[in-house]
RORODREN-32389 format. One record per residue (C-alpha): x, y, z. Coordinates in steps of 0.25 Angstrom, whole numbers, plus 2048, in hexadecimal, padded with zeros to 3 digits. Example, Ala and Ser with C-alpha at 12.3 -4.5 7.8 and 13.67 -1.06 7.14 Angstrom:
REM RORODREN-32389
8317EE81F;8377FC81D;
This chain:
REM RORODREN-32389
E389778B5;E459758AE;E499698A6;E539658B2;E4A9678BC;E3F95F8B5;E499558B3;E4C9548C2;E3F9538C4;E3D9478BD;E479418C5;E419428D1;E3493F8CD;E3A9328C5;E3F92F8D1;E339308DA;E2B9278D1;E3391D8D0;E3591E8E0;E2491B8DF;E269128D5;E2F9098DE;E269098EA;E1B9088E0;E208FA8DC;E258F48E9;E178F78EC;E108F08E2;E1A8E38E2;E198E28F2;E0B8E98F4;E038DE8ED;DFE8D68F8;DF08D38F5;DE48CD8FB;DE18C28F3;DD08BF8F3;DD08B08F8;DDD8AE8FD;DDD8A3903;DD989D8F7;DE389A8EB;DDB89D8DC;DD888E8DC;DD088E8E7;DCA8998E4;DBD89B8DB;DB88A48D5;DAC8A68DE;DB88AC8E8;DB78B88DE;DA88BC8DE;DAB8C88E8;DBA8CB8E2;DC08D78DA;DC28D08CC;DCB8D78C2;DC88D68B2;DCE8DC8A5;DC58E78A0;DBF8E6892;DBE8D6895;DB38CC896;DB88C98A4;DB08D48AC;DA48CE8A7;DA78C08AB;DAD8C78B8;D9F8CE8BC;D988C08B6;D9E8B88BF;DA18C08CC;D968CA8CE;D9C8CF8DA;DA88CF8D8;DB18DD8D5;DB58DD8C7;DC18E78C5;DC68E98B5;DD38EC8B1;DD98F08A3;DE38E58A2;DE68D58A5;DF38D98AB;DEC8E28B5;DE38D88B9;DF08D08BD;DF38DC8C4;DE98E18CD;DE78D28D1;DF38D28D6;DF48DC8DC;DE68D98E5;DDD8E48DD;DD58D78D8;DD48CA8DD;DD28C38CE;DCF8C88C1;DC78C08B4;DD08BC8A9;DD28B189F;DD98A58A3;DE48A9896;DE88B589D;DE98B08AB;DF28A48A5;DFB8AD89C;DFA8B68A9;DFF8AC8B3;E0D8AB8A9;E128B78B0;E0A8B88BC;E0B8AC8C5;E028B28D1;DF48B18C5;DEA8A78C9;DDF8A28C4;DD189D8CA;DCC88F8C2;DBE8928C1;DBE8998B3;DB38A58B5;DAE8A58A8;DB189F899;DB48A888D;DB98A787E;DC08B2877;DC18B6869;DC58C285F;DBF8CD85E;DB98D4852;DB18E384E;DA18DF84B;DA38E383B;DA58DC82E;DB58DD82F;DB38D783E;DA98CC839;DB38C882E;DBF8C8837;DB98C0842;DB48B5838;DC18B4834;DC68B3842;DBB8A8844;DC089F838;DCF8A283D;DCD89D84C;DC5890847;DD288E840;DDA89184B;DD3886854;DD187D84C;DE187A848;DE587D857;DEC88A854;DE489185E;DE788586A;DF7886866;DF4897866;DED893875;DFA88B879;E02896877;DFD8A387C;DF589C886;E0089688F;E0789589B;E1289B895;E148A988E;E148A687F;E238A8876;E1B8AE86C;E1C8BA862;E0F8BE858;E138C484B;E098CB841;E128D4838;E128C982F;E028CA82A;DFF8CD81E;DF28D581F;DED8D2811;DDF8D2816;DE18DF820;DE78E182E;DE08DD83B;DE08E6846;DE08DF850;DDE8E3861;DE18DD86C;DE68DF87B;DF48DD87C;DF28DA88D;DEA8CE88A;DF38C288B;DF38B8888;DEA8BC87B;DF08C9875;DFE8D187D;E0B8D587A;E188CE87B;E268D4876;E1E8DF871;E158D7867;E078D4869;E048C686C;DFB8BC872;DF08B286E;DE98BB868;DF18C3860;DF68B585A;DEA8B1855;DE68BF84E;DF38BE847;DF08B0842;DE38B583D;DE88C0836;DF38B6830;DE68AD829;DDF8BA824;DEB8C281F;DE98CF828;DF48D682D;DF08DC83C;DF28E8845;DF28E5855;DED8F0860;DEE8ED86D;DE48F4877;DDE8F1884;DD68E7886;DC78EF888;DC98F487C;DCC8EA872;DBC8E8870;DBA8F686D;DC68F6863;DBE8ED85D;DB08F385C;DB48FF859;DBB8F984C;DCA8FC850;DCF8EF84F;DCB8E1847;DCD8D8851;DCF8D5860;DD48CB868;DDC8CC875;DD68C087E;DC58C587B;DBB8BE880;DAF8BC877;DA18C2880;D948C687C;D958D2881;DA18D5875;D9C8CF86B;D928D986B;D9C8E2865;DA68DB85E;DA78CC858;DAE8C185D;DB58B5858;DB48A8859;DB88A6866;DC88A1867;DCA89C875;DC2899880;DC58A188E;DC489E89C;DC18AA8A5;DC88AA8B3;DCB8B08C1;DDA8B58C3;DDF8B68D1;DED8BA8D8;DF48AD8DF;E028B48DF;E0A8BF8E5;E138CB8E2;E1D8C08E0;E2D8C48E1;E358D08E8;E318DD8E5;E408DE8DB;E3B8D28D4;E2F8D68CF;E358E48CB;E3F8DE8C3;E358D28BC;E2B8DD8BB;E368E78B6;E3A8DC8AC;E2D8D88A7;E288E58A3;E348EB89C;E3C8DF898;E358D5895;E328D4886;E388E1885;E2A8EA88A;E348F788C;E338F787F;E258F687E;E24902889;E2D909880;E23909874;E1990C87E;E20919881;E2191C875;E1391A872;E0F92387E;E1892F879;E1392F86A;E0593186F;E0A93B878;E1294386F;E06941863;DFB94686C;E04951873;E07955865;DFB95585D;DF2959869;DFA96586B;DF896985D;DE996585D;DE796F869;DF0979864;DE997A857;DDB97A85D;DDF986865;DE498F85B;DD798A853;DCE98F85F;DD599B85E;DCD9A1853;DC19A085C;DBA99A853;DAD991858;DAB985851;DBD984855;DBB986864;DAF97D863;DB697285D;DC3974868;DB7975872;DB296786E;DBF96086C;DC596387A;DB6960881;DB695187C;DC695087E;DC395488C;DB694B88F;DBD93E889;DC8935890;DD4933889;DD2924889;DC4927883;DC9930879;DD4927874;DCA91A874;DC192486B;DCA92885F;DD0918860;DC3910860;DBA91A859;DC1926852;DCD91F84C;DC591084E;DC890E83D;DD491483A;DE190D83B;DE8919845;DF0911852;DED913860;DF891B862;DF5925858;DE592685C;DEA92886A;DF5934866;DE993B861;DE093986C;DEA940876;DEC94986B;DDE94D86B;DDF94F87B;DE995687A;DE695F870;DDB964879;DE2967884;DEC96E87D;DE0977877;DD9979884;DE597D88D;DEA985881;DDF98C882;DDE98D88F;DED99488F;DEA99D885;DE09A388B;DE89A4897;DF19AF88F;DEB9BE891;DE49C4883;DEF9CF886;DFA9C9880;DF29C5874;DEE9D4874;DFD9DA874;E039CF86A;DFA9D4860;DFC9E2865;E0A9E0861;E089DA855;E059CC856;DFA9C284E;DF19BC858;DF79AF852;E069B4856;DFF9BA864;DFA9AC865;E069A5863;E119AF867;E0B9B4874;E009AD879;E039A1877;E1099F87D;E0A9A488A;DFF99A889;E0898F888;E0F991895;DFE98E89C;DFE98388F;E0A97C891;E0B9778A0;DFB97089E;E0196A890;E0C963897;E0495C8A0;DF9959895;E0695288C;E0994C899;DFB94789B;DFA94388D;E0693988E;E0093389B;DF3932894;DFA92A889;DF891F892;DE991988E;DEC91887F;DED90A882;DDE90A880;DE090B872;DEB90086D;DF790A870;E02905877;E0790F87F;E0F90F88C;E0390C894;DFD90088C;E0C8FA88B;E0C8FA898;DFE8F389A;E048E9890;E0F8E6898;E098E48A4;DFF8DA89D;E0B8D189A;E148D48A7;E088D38B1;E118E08B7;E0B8EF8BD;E168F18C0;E218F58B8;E188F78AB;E0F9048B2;E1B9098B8;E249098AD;E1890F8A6;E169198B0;E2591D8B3;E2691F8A4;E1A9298A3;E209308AC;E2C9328A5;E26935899;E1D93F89E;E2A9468A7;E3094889A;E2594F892;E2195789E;E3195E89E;E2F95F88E;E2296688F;E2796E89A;E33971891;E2A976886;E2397E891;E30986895;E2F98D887;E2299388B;E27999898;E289A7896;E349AB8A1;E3D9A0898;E3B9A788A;E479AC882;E489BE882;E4A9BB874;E3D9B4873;E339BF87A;E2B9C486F;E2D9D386D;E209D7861;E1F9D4854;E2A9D984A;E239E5840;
């Protein structure tokens, strides 16, 4: 297919999807009609015996599904990744309520008037910071025990309360650039979707939380290092040594504490029942265009999809690159035939095979790399790298061997190494077999991009999830994000196609045919 053509096609499929899209969107503004579980009843009348037989949403990774199944046996109990799909799939009918603290559903009900709020509390919690169960862990959180006393006892964490607790979204911008670090750096993890306590704003990490850890690091001279990762794996981050500290909104349970220490506890928290009250409020054009303007305007988050995207290409081009040079070089290693090689390769590409890629990533992060000071991004770019390198030594394989032995047997007939046969003859034809499967694997490897969110990289995918934390919007934030994949993927498709055309035997220059080696 020719660059035009390719180009043409584009169009037209550009053009479908967002033909899709359109409809796609009047349907999800129009088509979220609901049926409401009590409906006669507004959430004041309501208790929460009403939700003993109900679907209940909760956050994964969160003490809520305990409480959930504690206090409503029968009741369905559906998780979800994030706060803001909570929001969601509530409106949207898939739940009829979902268990959340009550600071999440008042920062919540800023930006989402229909959010209401059964008064019975289900359950009373406290939360406090999160520490690894060793000597730098047991020194870090008696620190933090003296500190919060502090904290309470001159009102700092009240006038802290006032702020970031309100009715109103906070005017407030945290700084920690100016630490001096004399006694070490912090590296600090939290969730960057749980507002009120940790989330980002203008493009900077914010929140209650992420306040009070810099204020600790001001009184003990460290410098600190943030990550944000999702909220199930914050506690795992934690064990496993990767960070110092936690804090993102964590309740304090027994269950926990089996693993990792716990502060004094810093605020005392009321667990409750969130239902629907509203509609899909305004015309469809009107909520297009506030949706449109709240996930690219507002606060300038293009240009947090723009780091996003670039994020998603640098693994992509790392793990192409590397992984192709790790599979390339394992093949020509094989090609000696040699036992303990080809068992090693055999090895290497059964456990690539037998792990998901989310599994392999969370491995090399928590476990592998758990001590050294290597970013996400980078454990990431050689994760793929490690996938890809064994496809590109398997389907290598496979199109070598495709080749018949005869044109090995007349390269060297004419004069040829079996190292020039190799790379002269044989595997210019292989690559025409090679080169088709690799483009979909390069293609499948920037798609697959999309889960490094799980490990405190901020790609395209987890920008989005931020996003829609602080919009409350599906929307715009998961089709943007998908239109732009498309895109992305379009254009290294036609690039490797591109590359394949040179492998095409009916398009090689006369000049170029090989004729024998020169005597």
């Amino acid at each position: 297919m020719t660059l035009k053509n390719n180009i043409r096609f584009g169009k037209r499929m550009f053009l479908m999807l967002m033909a899709i899209l359109f409809i796609f969107s009047a349907c999800f503004v129009f088509g979220s009609s609901r049926e409401v579980l009590a409906s006669d009843k507004s959430s004041e009348s309501m208790t929460l015996e009403d939700f003993e037989h109900a679907v209940i949403g909760v956050q994964t990774g969160t003490t809520h599904e305990a409480i959930a199944k504690k206090r409503f046996p029968e009741a369905t109990i559906k998780n979800f990744t994030s706060s803001s799909d909570l929001i969601l799939s509530l409106q949207q009918g898939k739940i009829d309520g979902f268990v959340k603290n009550i600071f999440y559903y008042t920062v919540a009900k800023r930006d989402v008037s229909g959010l209401e709020m059964i008064p019975e509390a289900i359950e009373s919690t406290q939360k406090g910071i999160v520490f690894n169960k060793n000597e730098r862990g047991e020194e870090l959180k008696a620190q933090m025990d003296e500190f919060l006393a502090e904290l309470k006892s001159d009102g700092t964490l009240d006038s802290m309360y006032d702020v970031w607790m309100g009715e109103k979204e906070p005017d407030v911008t945290l700084d920690y650039s100016h630490l001096t670090g004399e006694n070490g750096t912090i590296r600090y993890v939290m969730c960057a979707e749980q507002k009120p306590f940790s989330y980002m704003k203008d493009g900077k990490y914010v929140g209650y939380d992420v306040e009070l850890i810099i204020k600790f690091c001001e009184k003990y001279g460290y410098s600190l290092k943030i990550e944000s990762v999702s909220f199930s794996s914050i506690v795992p981050g934690i064990v496993s040594g990767k960070y110092d500290i936690a804090a993102a909104g964590i309740d304090i349970s027994a269950e926990r504490a089996e693993s990792v220490l716990f502060s004094e506890p810093y605020m005392e928290n009321e667990v409750v029942m969130v239902t629907w009250g509203g509609d899909s409020g305004g015309s469809f054009f009107d909520s297009v265009k506030d949706g449109f303007e709240k996930t690219f305007i507002r606060e300038n988050r293009w240009q947090l999809i723009l780091h996003g995207i670039g994020v998603t290409l640098l693994i992509t081009a790392v793990a192409a690159a590397a992984g192709t040079a790790l599979g390339f070089g394992l093949y020509i290693l094989s090609r000696s035939g040699k036992k303990i090689v080809l068992g090693i390769c055999a090895v290497y590409t059964r456990i690539i095979a037998g792990l998901p890629a989310v599994v392999l990533l969370m491995i090399l992060f928590y476990v592998v790399f758990a001590k050294a000071a290597i970013d996400g991004i980078w454990v990431a770019s050689i994760g793929f790298a490690l996938i890809t390198g064994a496809f590109v030594y398997k389907n290598l394989a496979l199109s070598v061997s495709g080749i018949d032995k005869g044109q090995t047997e007349g390269a060297l007939a004419l004069g040829y190494t079996d190292k020039l046969a190799f790379f002269k003859i044989v595997l210019p034809q292989a690559m025409r077999s090679f080169m088709p499967a690799y483009q979909g694997e390069i293609v499948s490897l920037l798609k697959s991009t999309a889960i490094v969110g799980y490990i405190a990289v901020e790609d395209l995918t987890k920008i989005s999830d931020i996003i829609r934390s602080n919009t409350y919007e599906a929307f715009f934030p998961l089709i943007a994000t998908a239109i732009i994949y498309f895109i992305l993927t379009w254009i290294i498709a036609i690039v490797i196609g591109k590359i394949n055309m040179k492998f095409d035997w009916k398009r090689r220059n006369k000049d170029n045919i090989l004729k024998g080696v020169k005597l």
